[in-house]
N, C-alpha and C positions, 0 to 999 in steps of 0.2 A: 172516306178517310180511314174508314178502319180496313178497309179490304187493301190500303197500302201500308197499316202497320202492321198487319197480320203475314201480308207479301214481305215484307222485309224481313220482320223474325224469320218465317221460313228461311231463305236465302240464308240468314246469319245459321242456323241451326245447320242445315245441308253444308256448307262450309266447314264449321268446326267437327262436323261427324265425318267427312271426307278427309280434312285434314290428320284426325285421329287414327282412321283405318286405314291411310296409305302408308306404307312402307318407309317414304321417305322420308330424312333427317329434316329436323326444323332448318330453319337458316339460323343461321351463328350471330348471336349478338353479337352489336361492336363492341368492341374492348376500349374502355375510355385511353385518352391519351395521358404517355408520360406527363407529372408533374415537372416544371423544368421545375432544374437545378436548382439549391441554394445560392446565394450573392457567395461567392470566397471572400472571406478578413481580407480587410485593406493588410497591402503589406509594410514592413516597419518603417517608417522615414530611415533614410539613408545616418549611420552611426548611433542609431539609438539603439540603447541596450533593449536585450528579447525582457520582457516582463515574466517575471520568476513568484512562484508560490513555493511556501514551505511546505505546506497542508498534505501532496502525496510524493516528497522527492525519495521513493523507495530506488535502491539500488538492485540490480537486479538479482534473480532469483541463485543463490549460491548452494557449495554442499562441499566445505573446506572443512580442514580438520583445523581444531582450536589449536593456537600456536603455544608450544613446551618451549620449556630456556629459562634464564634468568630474567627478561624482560618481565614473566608472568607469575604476580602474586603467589606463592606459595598455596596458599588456603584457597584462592578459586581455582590456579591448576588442580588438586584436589578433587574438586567438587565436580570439576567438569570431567576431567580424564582418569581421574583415579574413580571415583562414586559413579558415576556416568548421570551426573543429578541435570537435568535440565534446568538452565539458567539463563535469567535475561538480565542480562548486564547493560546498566544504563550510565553514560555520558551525560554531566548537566553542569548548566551556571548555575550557583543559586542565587543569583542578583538577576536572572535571566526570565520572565513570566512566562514565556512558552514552556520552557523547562520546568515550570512550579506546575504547567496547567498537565504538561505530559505528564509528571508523576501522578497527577491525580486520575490522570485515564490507565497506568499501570495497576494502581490501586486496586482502583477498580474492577477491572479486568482479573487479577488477582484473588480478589475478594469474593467474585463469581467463579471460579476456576480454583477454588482452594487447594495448593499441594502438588498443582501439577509441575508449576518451576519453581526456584529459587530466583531471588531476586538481588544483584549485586551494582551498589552504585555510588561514582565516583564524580567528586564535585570537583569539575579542573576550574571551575572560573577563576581559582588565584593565579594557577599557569598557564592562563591564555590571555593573546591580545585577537582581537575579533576587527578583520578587515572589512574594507568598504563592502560589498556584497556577501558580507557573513560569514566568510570562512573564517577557522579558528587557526593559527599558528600556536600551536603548544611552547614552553619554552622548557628545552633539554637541560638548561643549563639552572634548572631549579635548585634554590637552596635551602629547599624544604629537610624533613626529617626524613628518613630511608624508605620508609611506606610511601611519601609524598613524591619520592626520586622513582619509586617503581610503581607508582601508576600513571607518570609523567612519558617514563620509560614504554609499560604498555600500552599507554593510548596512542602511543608515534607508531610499537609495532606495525609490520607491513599487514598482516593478516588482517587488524582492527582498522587501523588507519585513520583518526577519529581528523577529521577537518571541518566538524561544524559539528554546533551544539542546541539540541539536546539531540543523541545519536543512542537508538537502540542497538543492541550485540545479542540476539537469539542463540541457542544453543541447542541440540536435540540429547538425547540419552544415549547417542555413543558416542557425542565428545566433537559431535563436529558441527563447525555455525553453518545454521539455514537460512540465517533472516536478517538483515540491517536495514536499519530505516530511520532517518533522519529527520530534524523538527516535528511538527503536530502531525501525530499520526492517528490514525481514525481507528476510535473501538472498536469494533466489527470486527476488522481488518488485523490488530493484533491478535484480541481474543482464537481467534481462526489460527494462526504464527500459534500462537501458545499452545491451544489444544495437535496441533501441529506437531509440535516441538515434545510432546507427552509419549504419543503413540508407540 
């Protein structure tokens, strides 16, 4: 019995020392195979509306110069195009809780970021009526007092264009918007726009 486990080690040893001092490549592991595919989402039943989140509806990436005219407040044209001050200009209901909770992620975000923007914000929920899917229709025909007529005025402007609420309006230091971003928008992701908007 031992002269055949002794035979055998040999064999195994003569093997792996040949294997080592020949020249040739090992042979190639197999490569496991593709995981198949994920299932694809069922698709929508026929006339059902697409399911919509507020949480990231950012608009895309802009680099517009802030609109001048009579449409735009005296004292933030100013601040934006005359100072060259960075400023985030907020759109809100204040009957609205997403709008109570975004201020509070501006805050914030603010509070950590001391100095870098100015912060300008206008509560249209007297002159708006809010449609079945959330958009805002502003009403032109307000007959508020002359401050209340021009910001009714600048939230329709084409540049801002404000149709849903709560709507951020970023700004950079030479006067031109980078950034809009509409309902609950994620800290991170402003703070970044902000320090952004400093440089």
């Amino acid at each position: 019995m031992r002269k055949i486990v002794v035979a055998l080690f040999v064999a195994a040893l003569a093997l792996s020392v040949s294997g080592c001092s020949s020249g040739q490549a090992a042979a190639p592991t197999p490569t496991p195979a593709p995981a198949a595919a994920p299932a694809a989402a069922p698709a929508a039943k026929p006339g059902a509306a697409a399911a919509t989140t507020s949480l990231s509806d950012t608009e895309t990436a802009i680099f517009v110069p802030f609109p001048t005219g009579s449409n735009v407040p005296a004292d933030l044209a100013q601040k934006i195009t005359g100072n060259k001050q960075p400023t985030l200009i907020y759109f809100y209901d204040s009957n609205q809780a997403t709008s109570k909770e975004v201020r509070k992620i501006i805050d914030s975000v603010r509070d950590a970021n001391r100095g870098l923007v100015d912060l300008v914000a206008y509560d249209l929920g007297k002159y708006t009526t809010v449609a079945a899917d959330g958009s805002v229709d502003i009403n032109a025909k307000t007959t508020g007092t002359t401050a209340a007529q021009q910001t009714v005025l600048f939230a329709r402007d084409p540049a801002i264009n404000v149709t849903f609420t709560p709507m951020i309006v970023l700004t950079d230091g030479q006067g031109y918007i980078i950034y809009k971003h509409r309902g609950l928008v994620d800290p991170a992701f402003l703070e970044r726009e902000v320090q952004r908007a400093a440089r």
